[in-house]
N, C-alpha and C positions, 0 to 999 in steps of 0.2 A: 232845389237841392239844399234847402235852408237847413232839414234836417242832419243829413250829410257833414255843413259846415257846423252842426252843433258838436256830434260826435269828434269831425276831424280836432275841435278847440280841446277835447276832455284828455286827448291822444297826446295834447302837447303839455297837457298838464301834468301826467301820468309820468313823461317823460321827462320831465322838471323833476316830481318828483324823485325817481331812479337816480338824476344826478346830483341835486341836493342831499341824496341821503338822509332820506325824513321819511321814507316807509320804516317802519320798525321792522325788522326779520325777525319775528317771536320766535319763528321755530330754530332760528339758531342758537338763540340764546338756551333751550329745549334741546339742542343736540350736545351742545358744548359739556351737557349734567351727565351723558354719557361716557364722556370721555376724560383721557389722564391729562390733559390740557388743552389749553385755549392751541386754534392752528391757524394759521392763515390760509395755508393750503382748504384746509376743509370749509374757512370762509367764503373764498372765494369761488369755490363749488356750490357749497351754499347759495349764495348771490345767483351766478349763473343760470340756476333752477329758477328760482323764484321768481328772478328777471323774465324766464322765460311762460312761466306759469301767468305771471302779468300782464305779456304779450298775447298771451292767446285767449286769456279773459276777454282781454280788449278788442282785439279780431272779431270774437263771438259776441261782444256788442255791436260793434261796427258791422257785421252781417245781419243782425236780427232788423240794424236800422234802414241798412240798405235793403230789405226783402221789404219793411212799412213804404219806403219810396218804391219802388217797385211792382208793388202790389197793384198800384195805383194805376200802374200800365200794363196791366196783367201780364207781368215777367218773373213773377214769383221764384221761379221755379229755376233762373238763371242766377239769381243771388245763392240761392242754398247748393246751386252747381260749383258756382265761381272757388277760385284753388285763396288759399290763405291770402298770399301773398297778393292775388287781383283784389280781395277788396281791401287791402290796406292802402293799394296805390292808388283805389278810388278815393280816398279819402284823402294823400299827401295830394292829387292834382289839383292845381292851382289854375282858377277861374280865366287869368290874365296871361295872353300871350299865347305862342302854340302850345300844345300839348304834347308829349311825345310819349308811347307806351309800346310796348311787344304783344303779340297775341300767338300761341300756340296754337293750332289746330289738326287733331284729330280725326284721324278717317278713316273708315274699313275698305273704303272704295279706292280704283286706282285714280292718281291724280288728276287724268285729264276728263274724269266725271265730277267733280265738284271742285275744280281750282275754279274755273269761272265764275260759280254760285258766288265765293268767298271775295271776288274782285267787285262783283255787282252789289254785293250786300256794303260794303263798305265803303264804296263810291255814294249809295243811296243815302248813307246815313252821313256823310261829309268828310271821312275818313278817308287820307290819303295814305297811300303804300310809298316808303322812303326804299324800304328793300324785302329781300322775299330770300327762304333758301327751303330745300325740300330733305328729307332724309327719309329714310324706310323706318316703318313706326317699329317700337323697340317690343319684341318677345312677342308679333303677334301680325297678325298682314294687315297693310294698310299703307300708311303714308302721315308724314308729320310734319306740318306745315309751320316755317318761322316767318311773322310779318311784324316787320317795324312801321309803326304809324304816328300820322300826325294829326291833329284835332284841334279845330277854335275853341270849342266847346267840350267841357267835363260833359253835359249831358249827350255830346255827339259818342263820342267815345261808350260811356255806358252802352248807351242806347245799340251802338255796332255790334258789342259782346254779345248782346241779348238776340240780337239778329240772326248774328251769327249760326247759333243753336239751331236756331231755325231753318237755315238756308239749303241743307242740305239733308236727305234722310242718313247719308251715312255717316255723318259726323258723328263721333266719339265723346267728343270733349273740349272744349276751350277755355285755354287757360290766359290768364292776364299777366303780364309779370312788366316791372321797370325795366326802360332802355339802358342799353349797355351804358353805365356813368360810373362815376367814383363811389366807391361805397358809403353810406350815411358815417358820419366821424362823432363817435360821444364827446360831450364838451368838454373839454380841461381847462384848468389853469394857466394864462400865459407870463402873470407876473406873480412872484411870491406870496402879494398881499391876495393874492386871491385864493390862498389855503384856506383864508378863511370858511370858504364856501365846501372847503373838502375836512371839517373839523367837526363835522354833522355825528355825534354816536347812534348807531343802528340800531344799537340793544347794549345792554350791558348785563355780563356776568356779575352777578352779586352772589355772596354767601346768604343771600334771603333766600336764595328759590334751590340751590345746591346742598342736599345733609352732609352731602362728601366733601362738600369745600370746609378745611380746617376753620373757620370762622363763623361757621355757620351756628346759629344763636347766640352768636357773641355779643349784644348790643353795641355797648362800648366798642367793639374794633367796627361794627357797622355802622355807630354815628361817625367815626374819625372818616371814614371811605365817604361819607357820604359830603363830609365838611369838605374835603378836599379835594373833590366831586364839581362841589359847586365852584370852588376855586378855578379850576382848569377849564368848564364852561365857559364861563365870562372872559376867557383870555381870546386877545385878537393879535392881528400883526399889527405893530408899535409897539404894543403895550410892553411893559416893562414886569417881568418875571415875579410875581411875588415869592418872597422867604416866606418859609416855614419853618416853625416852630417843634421839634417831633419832639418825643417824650422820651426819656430815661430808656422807657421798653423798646419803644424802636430802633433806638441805635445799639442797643444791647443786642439784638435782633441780627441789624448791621455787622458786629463785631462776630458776631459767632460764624456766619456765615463768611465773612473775608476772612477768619483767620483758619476757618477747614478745608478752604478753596486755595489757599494760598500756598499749602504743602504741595496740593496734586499738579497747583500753575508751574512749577522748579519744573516739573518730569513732560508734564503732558500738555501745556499751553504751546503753538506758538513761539519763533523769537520776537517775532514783529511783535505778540503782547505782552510779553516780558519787559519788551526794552521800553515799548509805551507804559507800560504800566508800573516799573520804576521811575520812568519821568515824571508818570503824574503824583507819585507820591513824594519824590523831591522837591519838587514844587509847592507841595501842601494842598494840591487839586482836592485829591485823595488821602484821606487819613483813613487807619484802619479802627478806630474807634469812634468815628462822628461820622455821619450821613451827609454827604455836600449838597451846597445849593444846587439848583438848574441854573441860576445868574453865573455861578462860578467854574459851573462847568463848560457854558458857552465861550465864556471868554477864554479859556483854554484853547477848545475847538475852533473857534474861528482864527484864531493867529497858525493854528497848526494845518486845516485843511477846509477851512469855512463854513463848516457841521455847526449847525446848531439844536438844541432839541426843543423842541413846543410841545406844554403839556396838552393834554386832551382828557374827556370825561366818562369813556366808552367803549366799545367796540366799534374800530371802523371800518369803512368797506374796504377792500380788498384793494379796489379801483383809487381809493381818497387815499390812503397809506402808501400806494406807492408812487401816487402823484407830486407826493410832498416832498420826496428821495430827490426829484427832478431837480429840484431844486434847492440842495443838499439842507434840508429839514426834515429831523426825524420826529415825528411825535411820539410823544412820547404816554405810553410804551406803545409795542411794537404793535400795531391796528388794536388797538390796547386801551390801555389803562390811564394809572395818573400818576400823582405823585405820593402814593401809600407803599406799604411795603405788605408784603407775606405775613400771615398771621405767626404769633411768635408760638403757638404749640408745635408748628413744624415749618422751622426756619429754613429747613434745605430739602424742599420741595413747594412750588408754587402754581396752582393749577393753570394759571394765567400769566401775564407781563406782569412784573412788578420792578419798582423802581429800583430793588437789587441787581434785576433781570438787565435795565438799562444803562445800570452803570460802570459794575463789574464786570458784564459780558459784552453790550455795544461800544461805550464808549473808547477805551483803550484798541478798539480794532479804528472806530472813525475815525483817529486820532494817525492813522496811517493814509497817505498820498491813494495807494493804490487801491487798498479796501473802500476808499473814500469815492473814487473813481468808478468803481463797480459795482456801488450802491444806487453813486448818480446816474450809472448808462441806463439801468434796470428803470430805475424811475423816467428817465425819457421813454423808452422805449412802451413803458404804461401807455404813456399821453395819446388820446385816439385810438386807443387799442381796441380793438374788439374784446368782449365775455370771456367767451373763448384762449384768447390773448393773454387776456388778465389774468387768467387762472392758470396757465402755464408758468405765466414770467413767476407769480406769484410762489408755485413750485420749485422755481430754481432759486428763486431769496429764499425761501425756506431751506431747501437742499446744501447752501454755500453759505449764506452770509449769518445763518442763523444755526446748522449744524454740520457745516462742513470742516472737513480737516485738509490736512495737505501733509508733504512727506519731508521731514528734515533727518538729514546724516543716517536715512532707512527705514527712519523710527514713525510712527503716527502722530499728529499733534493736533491740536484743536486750535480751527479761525473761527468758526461757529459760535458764535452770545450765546445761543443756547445751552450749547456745549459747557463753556466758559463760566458761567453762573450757575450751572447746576455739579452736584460733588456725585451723583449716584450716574448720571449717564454720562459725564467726561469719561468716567473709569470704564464703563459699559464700553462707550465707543472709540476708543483706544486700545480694547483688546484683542481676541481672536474669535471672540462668540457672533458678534454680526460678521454681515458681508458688507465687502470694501468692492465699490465699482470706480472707475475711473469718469470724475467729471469730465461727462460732455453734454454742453448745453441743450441740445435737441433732446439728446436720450431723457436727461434729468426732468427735463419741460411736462415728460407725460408719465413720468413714475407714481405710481401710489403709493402717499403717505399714511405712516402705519402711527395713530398717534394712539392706541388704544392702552400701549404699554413702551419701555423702550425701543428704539427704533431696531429690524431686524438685517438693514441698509445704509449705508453713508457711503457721501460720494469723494473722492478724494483728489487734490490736484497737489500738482508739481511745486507749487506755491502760488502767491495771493496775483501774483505778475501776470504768470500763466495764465489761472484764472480770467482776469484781465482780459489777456488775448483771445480766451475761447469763448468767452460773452461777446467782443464785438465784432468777431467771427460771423455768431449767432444771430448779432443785431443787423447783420448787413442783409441777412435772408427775410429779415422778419418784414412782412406784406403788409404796410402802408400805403393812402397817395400821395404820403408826402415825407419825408423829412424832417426834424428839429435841430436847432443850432443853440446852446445855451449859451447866453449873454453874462459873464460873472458880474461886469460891474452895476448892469439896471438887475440883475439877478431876474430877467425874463427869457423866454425864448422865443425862438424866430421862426414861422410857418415856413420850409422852403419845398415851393412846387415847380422854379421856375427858375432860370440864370437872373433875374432880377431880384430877386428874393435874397441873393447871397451877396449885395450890395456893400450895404452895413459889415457884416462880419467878414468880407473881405476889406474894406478899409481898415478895420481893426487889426486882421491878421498884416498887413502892412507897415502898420506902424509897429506893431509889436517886433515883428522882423526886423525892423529899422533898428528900434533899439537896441535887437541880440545882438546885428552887421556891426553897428557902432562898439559897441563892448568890445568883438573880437579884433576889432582892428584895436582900441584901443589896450590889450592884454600886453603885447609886444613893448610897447613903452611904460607899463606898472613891472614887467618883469625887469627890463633894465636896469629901472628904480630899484626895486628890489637886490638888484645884486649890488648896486652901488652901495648901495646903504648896509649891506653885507660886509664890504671892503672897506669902507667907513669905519663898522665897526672891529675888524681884525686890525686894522691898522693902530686905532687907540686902543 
């Protein structure tokens, strides 16, 4: 089976690469030139396809190689039978210890003319029956045989299958599939420094391959992207953010678009980004005529809700951008970009993430407890996620965190970055020309996103709180085998499959209690104080 184990090593290469993120997706970068912007949503659909186009290439290697092993035993004819999912399990079984697998079989006959055949053939080849169940074959007469088996030998096992076919003239069909187990888990991150591994760009949008991107033959704005390109590259976790340097034009850039966005933020923003977004201009976070650092804006962020943003050099997967949320790091931009801005021929629209897009429209919502909160559940709930998975959650970030609004004193407002930093589709989706559904996370999860022109949909909640509640509502249904506990102060999280597992974070949640117990008893005696020192001072 030396063959076998050559294929099964290329299986696990294939699959490194999927999670490293170092296959390029050409065609998305090819899709993205049709469209009025960069989407995550249509990323991660994207991804999903091509993930799966991957897999089935590789299937159909792994089949051609198992039919050369097989030939050899004139079984030919059982490899090109066998169902997808049989020869990839021939390839994850592992040489060492028992074997365990399921085998379907198919029959046109009634049971008690070929159950024996199927007991004898797999008794002969070494194959023991753990369990057995019978059901009526589906849309056709016959009978449909479940067998759980066990096996010394990958070659016993094979070799049954192949038997099998054999053993009886009325058999139909026999299909291979894995024992009832825990579903295979993609890899994630468990501690922050390991974003580095999710900071991999897939493809990047450039104004080189786009005529429709405003930058397009622009040299000059395509060496600045490219310089600051390589900047975000080389960034790791440690490292220390470099300043940049922008030009005259870019902050002029800057200032056009904060001071056209800044009339419609009074009417249509948001309180929550109002009252952030006054903060951070009292502060000098934000000025409306200079572009801030990423240094300066971290430091804000983490005393306010522990948001940090890390730049990045590309487009990233769908899967790696919301891995990073987990662990409240946004890269920056949003499965995105870097530290450039929008070409300045048209300052108020940008096909892509751009660093106006990050700081105008995300940062002033991160800068909020509960938006902060609801970025990070989304990012757990990635971790181990299925394709599938991914590309749901990834729809409902899109639908809420990126163009969602919510309802103050009747009116429509915008929580949405997207929303937020753009001046043409704030007003768009604030008025009465789309349709306004009510977030709910399930519904939202499998909406089709329209990115081809303004949205003809937005979903709306009650406020950012709300929101909150109905996400991990959502999260409680969503099918895992396991659990995550995020740790703030190693800023890791915790596998929990098992009351053991929840060791750690209950001693933590103990002491922490300990602490609040202690406070409250001690309030009673700061209020006393208090009034004394009240009477204290009426009295002088």
């Amino acid at each position: 089976m030396r063959a076998l184990h050559s294929i099964a090593e290329s299986s696990n290469q294939l699959a490194c690469s999927l999670v490293m993120g170092s296959i390029d997706l050409s065609a998305s970068a090819a899709a993205v030139s049709h469209r009025r912007r960069y989407s995550l949503v249509h990323q991660a659909s994207l991804e999903k396809s091509h993930i799966m186009t991957l897999k089935r290439a590789n299937t159909q290697k792994r089949r051609q190689e198992l039919e050369e092993h097989l030939e050899k035993n004139k079984q030919l004819k059982v490899a090109r039978d066998l169902n997808d999912e049989g020869v990839d399990l021939i390839f994850s079984l592992e040489g060492d210890g028992q074997i365990l697998f399921s085998v379907i079989v198919s029959s046109s006959a009634d049971l008690v003319d070929f159950l024996p055949s199927i007991i004898q053939t797999l008794d002969d080849n070494n194959v023991s029956m753990q369990h057995i169940e019978t059901r009526p074959a589906k849309g056709s007469r016959g009978v449909d045989v479940l067998i759980e088996c066990a096996a010394e030998q990958k070659d016993s096992a094979v070799a049954a299958v192949a038997a099998l076919k054999r053993a009886h003239a009325s058999i139909t069909a026999v299909r291979m599939y894995k024992t009832r187990q825990d579903p295979e888990v993609p890899w994630f991150p468990r501690h922050v420094s390991e974003i580095d591994k999710c900071s991999n760009c897939i493809t990047k949008y450039e104004p080189t391959i786009d005529p429709r991107h405003p930058g397009f033959g622009d040299e000059a704005y395509i060496a600045r992207r490219e310089e600051l390109n390589r900047l975000a590259a080389d960034f790791r976790y440690g490292d220390q953010i470099n300043n940049v340097e922008y030009t005259e034009a870019e902050h002029d850039t800057w200032r056009q678009v904060f001071e056209k966005l800044e009339h419609l933020h009074v009417t249509l923003a948001c309180a929550t980004y109002r009252r952030n977004l006054a903060m951070l201009l009292e502060e000098g976070v934000l000025t409306k005529d200079r572009i801030p650092q990423l240094r300066t804006i971290n430091a804000f962020l983490e005393r306010r809700t522990g948001f940090i943003l890390r730049p990045c050099s590309g487009l990233l997967s769908a899967r790696d951008f919301l891995a990073s949320l987990a662990f409240r790091v946004f890269q920056v931009g949003n499965s995105g970009t870097t530290q450039y801005l929008r070409h300045h021929a048209k300052p108020h629209h940008s096909p892509e993430p751009d660093l106006i897009h990050e700081l105008l429209g995300h940062v002033p919502m991160f800068a909020d407890p509960a938006l902060a909160q609801m970025s990070q559940d989304i990012g757990l709930m990635s971790l181990g996620a299925t394709d599938e998975q991914i590309e749901r959650l990834a729809t409902v970030y899109w639908f809420i965190v990126e163009f969602g609004l919510c309802r103050e004193g009747g009116h429509l407002r915008a929580i949405g970055a997207g929303l937020l930093s753009a001046y043409g589709e704030l007003q768009h989706a604030c008025s009465d020309v789309p349709e306004h559904r009510e977030f709910i996370p399930a519904e939202t999860a499998v909406q089709k996103y329209e990115d081809d022109d303004y949205q003809p949909l937005y979903y709306v909640a009650d406020g950012i709180e709300e929101a909150l509640g109905k996400l991990r509502e959502y999260a409680a249904k969503f099918q895992r085998p396991f659990s995550l506990i995020y740790d703030p102060f190693t800023r890791s999280v915790t596998e929990v499959r098992s009351v053991n597992d929840l060791t750690c974070s209950m001693q933590r949640f103990k002491l922490e209690l300990s602490a609040i117990t202690t406070a409250i008893k001690l309030l009673p005696q700061l209020e006393k104080k208090e009034e004394q020192n009240k009477e204290n001072l009426l009295t002088l």
